[in-house]
C-alpha positions as CSV (number, residue, x, y, z in Angstrom):
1,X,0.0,0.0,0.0
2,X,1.0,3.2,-1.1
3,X,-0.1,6.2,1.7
4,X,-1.0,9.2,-0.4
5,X,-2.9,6.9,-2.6
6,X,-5.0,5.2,-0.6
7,X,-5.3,8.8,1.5
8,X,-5.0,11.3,-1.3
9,X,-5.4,14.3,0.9
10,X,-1.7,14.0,1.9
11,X,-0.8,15.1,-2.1
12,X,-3.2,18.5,-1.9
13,X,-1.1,21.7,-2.6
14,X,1.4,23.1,0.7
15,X,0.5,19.8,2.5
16,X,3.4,19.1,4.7
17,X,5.8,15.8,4.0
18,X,6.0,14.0,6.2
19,X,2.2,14.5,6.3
20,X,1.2,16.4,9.7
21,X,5.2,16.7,11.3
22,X,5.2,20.1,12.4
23,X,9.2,19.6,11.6
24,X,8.8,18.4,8.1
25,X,11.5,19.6,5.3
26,X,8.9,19.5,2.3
27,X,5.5,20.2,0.6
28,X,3.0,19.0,-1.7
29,X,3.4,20.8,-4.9
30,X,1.1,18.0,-6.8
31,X,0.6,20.0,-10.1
32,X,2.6,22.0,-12.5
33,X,1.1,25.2,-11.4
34,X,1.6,25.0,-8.0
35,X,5.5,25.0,-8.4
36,X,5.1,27.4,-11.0
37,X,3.0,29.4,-8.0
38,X,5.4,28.6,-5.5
39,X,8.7,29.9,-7.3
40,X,6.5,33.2,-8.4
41,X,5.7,33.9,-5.4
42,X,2.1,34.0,-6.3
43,X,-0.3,34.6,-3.1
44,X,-3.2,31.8,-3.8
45,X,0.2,29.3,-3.4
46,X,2.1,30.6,-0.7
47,X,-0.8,30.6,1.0
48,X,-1.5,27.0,1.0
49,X,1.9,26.0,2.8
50,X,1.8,24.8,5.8
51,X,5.4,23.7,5.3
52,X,8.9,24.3,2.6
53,X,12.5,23.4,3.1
54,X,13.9,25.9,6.0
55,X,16.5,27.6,3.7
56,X,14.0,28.8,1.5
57,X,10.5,28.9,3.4
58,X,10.6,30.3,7.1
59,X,9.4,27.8,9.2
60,X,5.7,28.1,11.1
61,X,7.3,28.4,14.5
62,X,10.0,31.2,13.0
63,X,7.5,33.2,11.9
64,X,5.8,32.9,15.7
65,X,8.5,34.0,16.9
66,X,9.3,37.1,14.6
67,X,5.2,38.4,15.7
68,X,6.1,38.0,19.2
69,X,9.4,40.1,18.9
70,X,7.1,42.9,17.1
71,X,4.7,42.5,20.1
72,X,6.9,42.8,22.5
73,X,11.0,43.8,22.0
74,X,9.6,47.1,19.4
75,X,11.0,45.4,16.9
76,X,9.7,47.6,14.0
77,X,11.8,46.8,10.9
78,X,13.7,44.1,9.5
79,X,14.3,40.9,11.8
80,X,16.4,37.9,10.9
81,X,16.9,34.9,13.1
82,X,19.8,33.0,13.3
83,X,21.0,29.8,15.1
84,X,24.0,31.7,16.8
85,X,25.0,35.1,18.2
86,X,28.4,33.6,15.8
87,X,26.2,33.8,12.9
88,X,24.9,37.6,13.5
89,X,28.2,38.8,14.5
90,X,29.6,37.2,11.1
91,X,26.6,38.6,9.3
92,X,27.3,42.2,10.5
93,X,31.1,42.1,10.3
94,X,30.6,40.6,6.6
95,X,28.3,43.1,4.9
96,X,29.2,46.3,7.1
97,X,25.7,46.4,8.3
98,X,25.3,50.0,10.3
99,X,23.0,50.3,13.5
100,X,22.5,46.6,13.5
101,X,21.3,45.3,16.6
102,X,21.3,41.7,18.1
103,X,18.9,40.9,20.7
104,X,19.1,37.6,22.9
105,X,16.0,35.8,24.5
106,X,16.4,32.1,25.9
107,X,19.3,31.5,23.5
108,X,17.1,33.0,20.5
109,X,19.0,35.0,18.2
110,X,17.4,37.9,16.8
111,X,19.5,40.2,14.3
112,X,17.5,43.3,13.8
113,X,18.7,46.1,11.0
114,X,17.8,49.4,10.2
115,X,15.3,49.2,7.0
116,X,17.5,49.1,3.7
117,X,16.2,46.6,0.9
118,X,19.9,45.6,-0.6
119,X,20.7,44.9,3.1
120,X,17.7,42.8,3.8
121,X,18.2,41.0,0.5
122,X,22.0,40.2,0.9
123,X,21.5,38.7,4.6
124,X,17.9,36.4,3.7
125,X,20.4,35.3,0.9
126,X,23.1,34.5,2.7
127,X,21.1,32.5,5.5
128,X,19.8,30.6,2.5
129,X,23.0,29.8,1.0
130,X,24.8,29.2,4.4
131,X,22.4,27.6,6.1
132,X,22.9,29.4,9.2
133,X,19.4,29.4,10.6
134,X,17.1,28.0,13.8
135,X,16.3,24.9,14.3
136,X,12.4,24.4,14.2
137,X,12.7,22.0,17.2
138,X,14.5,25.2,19.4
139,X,11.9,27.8,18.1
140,X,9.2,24.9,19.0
141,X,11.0,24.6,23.0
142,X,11.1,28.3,22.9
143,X,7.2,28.9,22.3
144,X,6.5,26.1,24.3
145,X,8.4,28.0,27.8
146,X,6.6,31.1,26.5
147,X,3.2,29.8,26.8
148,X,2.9,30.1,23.0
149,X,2.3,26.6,21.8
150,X,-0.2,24.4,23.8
151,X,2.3,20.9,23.2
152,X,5.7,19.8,21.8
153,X,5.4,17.6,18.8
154,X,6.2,14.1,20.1
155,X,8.7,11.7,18.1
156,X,10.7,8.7,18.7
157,X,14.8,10.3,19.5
158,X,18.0,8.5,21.1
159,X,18.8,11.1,24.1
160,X,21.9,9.3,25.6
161,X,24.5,11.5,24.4
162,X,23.2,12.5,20.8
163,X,26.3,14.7,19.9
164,X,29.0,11.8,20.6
165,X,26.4,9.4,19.0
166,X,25.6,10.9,15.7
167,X,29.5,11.8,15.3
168,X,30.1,8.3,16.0
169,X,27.7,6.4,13.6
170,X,28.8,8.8,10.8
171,X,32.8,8.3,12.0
172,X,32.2,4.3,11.7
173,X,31.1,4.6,8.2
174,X,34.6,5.4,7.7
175,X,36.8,2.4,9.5
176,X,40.4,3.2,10.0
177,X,40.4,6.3,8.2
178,X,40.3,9.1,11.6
179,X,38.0,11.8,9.5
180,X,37.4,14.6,12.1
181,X,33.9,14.9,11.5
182,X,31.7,18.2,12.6
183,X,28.2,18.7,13.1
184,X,26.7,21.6,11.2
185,X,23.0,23.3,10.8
186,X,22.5,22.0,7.5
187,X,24.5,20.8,4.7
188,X,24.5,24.3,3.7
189,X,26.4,25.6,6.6
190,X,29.1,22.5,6.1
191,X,29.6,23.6,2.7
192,X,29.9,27.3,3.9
193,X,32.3,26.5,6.7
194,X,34.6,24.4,4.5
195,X,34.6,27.0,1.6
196,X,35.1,29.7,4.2
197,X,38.2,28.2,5.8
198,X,39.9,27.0,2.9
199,X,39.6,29.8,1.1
200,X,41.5,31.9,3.5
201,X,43.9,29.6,3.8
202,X,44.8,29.6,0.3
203,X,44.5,32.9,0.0
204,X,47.9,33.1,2.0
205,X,49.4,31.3,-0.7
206,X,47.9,33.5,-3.6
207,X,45.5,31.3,-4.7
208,X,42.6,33.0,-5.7
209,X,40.2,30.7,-8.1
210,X,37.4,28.1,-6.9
211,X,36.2,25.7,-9.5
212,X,33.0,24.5,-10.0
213,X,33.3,20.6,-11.4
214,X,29.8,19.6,-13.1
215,X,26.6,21.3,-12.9
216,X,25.8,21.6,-8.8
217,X,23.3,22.2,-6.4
218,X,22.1,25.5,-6.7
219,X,23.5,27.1,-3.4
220,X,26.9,25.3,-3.9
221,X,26.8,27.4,-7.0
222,X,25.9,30.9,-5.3
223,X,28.7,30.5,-2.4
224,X,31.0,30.6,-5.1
225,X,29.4,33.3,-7.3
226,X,28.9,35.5,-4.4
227,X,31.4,35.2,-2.0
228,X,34.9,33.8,-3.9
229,X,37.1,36.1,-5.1
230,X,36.8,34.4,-8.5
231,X,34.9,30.9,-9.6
232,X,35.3,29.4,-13.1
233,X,33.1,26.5,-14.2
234,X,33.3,22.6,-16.0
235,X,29.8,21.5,-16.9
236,X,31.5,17.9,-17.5
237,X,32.6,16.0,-15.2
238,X,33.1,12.9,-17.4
239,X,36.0,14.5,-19.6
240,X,38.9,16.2,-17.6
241,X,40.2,17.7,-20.9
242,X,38.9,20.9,-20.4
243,X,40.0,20.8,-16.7
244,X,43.5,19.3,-17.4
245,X,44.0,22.2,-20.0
246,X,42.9,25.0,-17.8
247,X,44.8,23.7,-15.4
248,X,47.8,23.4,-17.4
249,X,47.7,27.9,-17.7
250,X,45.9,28.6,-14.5
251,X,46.8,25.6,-11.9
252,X,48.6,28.2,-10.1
253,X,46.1,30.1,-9.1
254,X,43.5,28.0,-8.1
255,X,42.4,28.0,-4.4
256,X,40.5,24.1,-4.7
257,X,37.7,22.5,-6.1
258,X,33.9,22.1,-5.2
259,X,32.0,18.9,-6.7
260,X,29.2,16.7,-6.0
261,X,29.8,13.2,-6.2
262,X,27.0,12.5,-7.9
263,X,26.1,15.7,-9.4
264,X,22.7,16.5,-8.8
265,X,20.2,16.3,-11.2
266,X,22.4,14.0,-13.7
267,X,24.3,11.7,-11.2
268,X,27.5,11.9,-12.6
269,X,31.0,11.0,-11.2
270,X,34.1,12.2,-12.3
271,X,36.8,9.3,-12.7
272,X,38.1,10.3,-9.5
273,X,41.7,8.3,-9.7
274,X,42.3,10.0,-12.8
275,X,41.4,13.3,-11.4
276,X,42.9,12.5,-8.0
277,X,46.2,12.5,-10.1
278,X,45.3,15.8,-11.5
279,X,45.0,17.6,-8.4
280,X,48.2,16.2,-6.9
281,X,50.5,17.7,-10.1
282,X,49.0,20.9,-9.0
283,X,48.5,20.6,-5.4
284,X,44.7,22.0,-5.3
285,X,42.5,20.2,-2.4
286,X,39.0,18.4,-3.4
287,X,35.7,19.1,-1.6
288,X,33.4,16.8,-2.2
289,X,29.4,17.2,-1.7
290,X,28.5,13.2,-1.2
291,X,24.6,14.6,-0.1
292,X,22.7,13.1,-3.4
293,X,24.2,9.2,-2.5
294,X,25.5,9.5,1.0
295,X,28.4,8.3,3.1
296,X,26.5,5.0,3.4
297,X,26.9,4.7,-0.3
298,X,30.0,6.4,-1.7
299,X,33.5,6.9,0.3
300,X,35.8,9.9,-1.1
301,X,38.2,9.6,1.7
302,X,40.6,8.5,-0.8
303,X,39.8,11.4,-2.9
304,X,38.7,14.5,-1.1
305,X,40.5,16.8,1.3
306,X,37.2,17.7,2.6
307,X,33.7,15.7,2.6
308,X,30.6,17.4,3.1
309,X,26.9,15.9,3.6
310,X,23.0,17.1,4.4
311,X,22.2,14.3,6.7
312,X,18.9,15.7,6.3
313,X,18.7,13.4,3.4
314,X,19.1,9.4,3.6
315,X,21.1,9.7,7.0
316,X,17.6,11.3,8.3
317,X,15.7,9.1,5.6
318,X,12.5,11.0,7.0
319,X,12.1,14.8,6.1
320,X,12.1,15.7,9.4
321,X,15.3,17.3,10.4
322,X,17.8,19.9,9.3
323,X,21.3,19.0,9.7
324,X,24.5,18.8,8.2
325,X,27.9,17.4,8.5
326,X,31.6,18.2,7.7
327,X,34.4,15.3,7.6
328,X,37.9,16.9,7.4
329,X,40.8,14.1,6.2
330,X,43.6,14.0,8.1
331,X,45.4,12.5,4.8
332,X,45.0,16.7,3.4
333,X,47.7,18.7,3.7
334,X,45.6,21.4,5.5
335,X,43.9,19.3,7.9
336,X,45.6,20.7,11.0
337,X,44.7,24.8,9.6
338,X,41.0,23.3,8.7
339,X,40.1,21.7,12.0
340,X,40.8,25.2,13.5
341,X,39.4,27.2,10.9
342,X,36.4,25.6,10.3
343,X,35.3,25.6,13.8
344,X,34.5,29.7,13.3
345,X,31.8,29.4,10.4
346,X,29.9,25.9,11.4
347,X,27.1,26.3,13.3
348,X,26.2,23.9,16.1
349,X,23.6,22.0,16.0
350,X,20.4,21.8,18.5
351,X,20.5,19.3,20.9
352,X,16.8,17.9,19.9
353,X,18.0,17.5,16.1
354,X,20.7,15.4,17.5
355,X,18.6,13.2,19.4
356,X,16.3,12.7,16.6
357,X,19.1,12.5,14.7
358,X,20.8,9.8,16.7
359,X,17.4,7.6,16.3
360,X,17.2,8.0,12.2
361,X,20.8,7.0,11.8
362,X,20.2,3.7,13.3
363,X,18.7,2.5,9.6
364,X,21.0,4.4,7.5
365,X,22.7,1.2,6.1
366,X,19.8,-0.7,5.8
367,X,17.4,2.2,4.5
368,X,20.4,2.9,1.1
369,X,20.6,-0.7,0.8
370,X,16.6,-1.5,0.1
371,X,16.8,2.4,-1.8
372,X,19.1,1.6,-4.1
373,X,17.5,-2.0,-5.4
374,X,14.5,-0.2,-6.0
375,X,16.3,2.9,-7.8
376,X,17.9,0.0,-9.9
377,X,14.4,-2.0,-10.6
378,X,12.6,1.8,-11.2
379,X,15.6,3.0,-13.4
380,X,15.5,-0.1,-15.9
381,X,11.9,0.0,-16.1
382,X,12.5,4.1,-17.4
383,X,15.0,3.3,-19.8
384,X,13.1,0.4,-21.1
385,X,9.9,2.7,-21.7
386,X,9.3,4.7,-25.2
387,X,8.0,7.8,-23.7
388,X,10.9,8.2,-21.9
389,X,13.8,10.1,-23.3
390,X,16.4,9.5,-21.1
391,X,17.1,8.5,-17.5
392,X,20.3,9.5,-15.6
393,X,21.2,7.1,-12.4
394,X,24.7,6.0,-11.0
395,X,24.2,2.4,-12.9
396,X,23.7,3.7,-16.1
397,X,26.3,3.1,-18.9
398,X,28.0,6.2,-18.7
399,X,28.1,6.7,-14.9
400,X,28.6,3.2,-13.6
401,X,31.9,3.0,-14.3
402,X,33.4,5.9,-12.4
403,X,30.1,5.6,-9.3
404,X,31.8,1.6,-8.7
405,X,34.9,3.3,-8.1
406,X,33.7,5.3,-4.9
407,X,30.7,3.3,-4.3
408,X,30.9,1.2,-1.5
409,X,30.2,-2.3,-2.5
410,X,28.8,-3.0,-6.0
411,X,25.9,-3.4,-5.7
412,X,25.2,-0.6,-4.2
413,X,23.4,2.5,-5.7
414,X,22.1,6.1,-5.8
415,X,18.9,6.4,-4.3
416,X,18.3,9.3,-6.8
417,X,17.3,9.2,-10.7
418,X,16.4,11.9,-12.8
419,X,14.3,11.3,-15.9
420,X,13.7,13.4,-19.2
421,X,9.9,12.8,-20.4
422,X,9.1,12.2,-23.9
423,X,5.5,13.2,-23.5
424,X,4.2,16.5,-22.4
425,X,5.6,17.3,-18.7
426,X,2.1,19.2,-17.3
427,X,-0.4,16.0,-18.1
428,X,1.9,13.7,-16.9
429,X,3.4,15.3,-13.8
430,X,0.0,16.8,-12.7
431,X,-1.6,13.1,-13.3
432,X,0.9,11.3,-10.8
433,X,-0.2,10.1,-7.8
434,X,2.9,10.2,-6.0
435,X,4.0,12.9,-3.8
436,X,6.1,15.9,-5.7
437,X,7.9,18.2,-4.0
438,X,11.4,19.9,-2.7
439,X,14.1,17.9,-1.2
440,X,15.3,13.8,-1.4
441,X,16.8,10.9,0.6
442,X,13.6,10.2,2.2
443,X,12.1,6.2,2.7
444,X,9.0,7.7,0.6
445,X,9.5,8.2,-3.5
446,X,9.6,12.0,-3.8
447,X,9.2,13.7,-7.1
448,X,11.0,16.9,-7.8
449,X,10.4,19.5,-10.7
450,X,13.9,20.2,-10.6
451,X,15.2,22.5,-13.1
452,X,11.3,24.7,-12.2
453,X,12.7,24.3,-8.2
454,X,16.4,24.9,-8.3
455,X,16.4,27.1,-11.7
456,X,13.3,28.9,-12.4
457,X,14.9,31.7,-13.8
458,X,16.6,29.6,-17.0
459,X,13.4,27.3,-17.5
460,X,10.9,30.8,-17.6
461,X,13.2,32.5,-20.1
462,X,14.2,31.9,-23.5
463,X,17.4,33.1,-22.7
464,X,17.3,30.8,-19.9
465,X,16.6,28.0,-22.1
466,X,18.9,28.4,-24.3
467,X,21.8,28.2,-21.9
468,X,20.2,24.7,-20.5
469,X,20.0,23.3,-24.2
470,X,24.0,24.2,-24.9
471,X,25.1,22.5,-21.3
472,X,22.7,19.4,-21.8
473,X,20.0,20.3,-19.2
474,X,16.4,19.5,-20.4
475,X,13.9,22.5,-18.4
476,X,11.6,19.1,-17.7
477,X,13.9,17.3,-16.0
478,X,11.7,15.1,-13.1
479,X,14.0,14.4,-10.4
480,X,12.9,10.8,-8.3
481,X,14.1,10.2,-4.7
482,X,13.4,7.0,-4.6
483,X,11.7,5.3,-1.5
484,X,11.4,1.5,0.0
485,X,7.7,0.9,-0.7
486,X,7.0,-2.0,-3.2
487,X,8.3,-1.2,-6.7
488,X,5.9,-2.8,-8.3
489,X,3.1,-0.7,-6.8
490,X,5.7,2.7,-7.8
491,X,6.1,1.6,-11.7
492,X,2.3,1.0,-12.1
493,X,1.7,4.6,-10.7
494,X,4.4,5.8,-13.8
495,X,2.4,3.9,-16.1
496,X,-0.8,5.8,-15.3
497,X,0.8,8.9,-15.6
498,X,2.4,7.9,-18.9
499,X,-0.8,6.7,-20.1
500,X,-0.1,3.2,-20.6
């Protein structure tokens, strides 16, 4: 039995996912329009969400919290809350911000500034791309002593030492190797912290370019745009020719390398021995973004100077938690500069993530494991299907060569596959009876309008278009996390929708 089949009111438009989990990390967008709604901010969507990935939608309990402070701390004009008094210093120092103020409440953050709409802009941007926000289960704790919320949600958690714990499971997925491995917000904020520290310590040594290798997650992408000194981009990841020859002139100058092993939406993988070897001649460091498979999945260690993963993904496996983490290699050159360094940008996690935390990761193995079979099963069955032009997944002929090399036994595989339709996206996405919307990793199958999500401004502009036909990106590009119910129940849903 499929849930939001047999109880279809868990697909209606802003429903949370999970269904009813005042923490959930997703929505329902069930139809074409409603991510089209949703990404132009149209009221008659934005209205219906009772939910959205924290980065991008504030969270019920934030927005409590910001009427409260109008009620009663005066506060008049802008308002940002962060997860650390850390994170609004940095904020200020980093965009100059005049007559900022930061008020404190119970460990709640506030950073107030004076109205000014580039200012505003810059910082809801940079708590986006950073990651550096509250934790839904500390603005929850905070209501709750306030007299604001009646209850606390209640959910099964591990409470005997969830810091040590969730460092530890993640630490034994790695045997013998001693990664130093750091809790973060959000993948987000692992990503920001590594990038931060690096940078300035290859900046002492003059290096001043970051690379972008394959077509990344969108915020990967905007650290780099917006706060390197200089970023310069290789759409693939398959050749190194283009990378060996800019290398070859430039090598010199570059600071390191960002990736996503796989890339996320094609699932590619760099042959990273080969490119190991490239990196060495010059000396550049790897980071490596492992979120779309997982450290239960892939191992880089070999590879990366730095390994970064949302375990809000399959290491949470249920929606239901923001949290990242950063594993620093002790086999890199600048481990002992990055294990001080990065401790000034990552933001700590809240104890009630960890606990919840510490309970998910007890079926991380198991959950990729019975993933993966069916991403295997539900990719064949794409490829094998006419109206389907193509299907991108780690065991495909192009990427399975280069995935087996980091993957962690061989039958193992990417829980995510992304599909190009052959037949006209609206009918058959709006027809689907499967839940669609933001985010992946879960133990449900979880449809994603990707390029409309992550890129609306290329797929809603010719110009826009254009630039995704010359790198290989098709605007209807379906995105499939793919979950442990019965895939023979999931491929006769496709078949509806593809009007077999």
């Amino acid at each position: 039995m499929i849930l939001e089949i047999e109880e279809p009111h868990r697909r209606i438009c802003g429903e949370r996912i999970p269904f009813e989990n005042i923490h959930a990390v997703s929505m329902s967008l069930p139809e074409v329009a409603d991510v089209i709604g949703y990404e132009e901010k149209r009221t008659e969507t934005l209205s219906r969400l009772k939910a959205g990935y924290p980065r991008f939608v504030a969270h019920a309990y934030i927005e409590k919290i910001l009427d409260y402070n109008r009620e009663t701390k005066g506060v008049n004009g802008p308002q940002f809350i962060v997860n650390s008094r850390k994170a609004a210093d940095h904020i200020v120092s980093f965009f100059q911000i005049e007559g900022a103020r930061i008020i404190e409440d119970e460990g709640i953050i506030t950073l107030t500034i004076p109205s000014h709409k580039e200012n505003e802009s810059k910082i809801l941007s940079f708590i986006q791309h950073t990651g550096c926000l509250l934790s839904s289960r500390k603005a929850e704790d905070y209501l709750f002593k306030k007299g604001l919320i009646d209850s606390i949600y209640k959910e099964e958690s591990r409470k005997e030492k969830p810091y040590e714990t969730v460092e530890g499971a993640l630490s034994a997925l790695y045997p013998g190797k001693n990664l130093q491995v750091y809790l973060a917000t959000s993948g987000m904020n692992a990503v920001y912290a590594a990038f931060r520290a690096l940078d300035r310590i290859r900046a002492e040594e003059g290096k001043d370019i970051w690379l972008r290798l394959g077509w990344l997650y969108v915020d990967n992408i905007r650290i780099l745009e917006k706060y390197s000194r200089g970023s310069h981009i290789f759409h693939d990841v398959v050749d190194l020719k283009e990378l060996e020859e800019f290398l070859s002139k430039e090598g010199h100058r570059v600071a390191a390398i960002l990736t996503e092993s796989p890339t996320n939406p094609l699932i590619q993988v760099p042959d990273y021995p080969e490119l190991k070897k490239l990196l060495e001649k010059y000396g550049i460091p790897l980071v490596a973004d492992i979120s779309v498979a997982g450290s239960a999945v892939v191992d880089l260690s070999s590879y990366a100077d730095v390994i970064v993963e949302s375990l809000t993904k399959f290491a949470s496996g249920n929606a239901d938690v923001m949290m990242g983490a950063l594993f620093l290699n002790p086999s890199s050159t600048y481990f002992e500069k990055l294990k001080k360094d990065c401790l000034e940008f990552i933001e700590t996690p809240y104890i009630r993530d960890c606990e919840r935390m510490s309970f998910e990761l007890e079926g991380y193995t198991e959950r990729v494991k019975e993933i993966g079979r069916n991403a295997a099963i539900l990719a064949n069955f794409f490829s094998n299907h006419p109206k389907i032009k193509a299907v991108y997944w780690s065991g495909s002929e192009e990427n399975h060569g280069n995935f087996s090399k980091i993957a962690r036994d061989k039958d193992l595989h990417c829980g995510v596959i992304t599909i190009e339709p052959g037949v006209p996206l609206e009918p058959f996405y709006n027809s689907l009876r499967l839940l669609k919307g933001p985010s992946f990793g879960t133990e449900f199958t979880l449809n994603m309008l990707y390029m409309y999500l992550a890129h609306y401004e290329l797929v809603s502009t010719e110009a826009g278009k254009g630039f995704l036909k010359e790198v290989g990106l098709d605007p209807s590009l379906i995105r499939i996390s793919i979950g442990r119910e019965n895939p023979d129940l999931l491929i006769a849903e496709y078949k509806k929708a593809l009007g077999d």
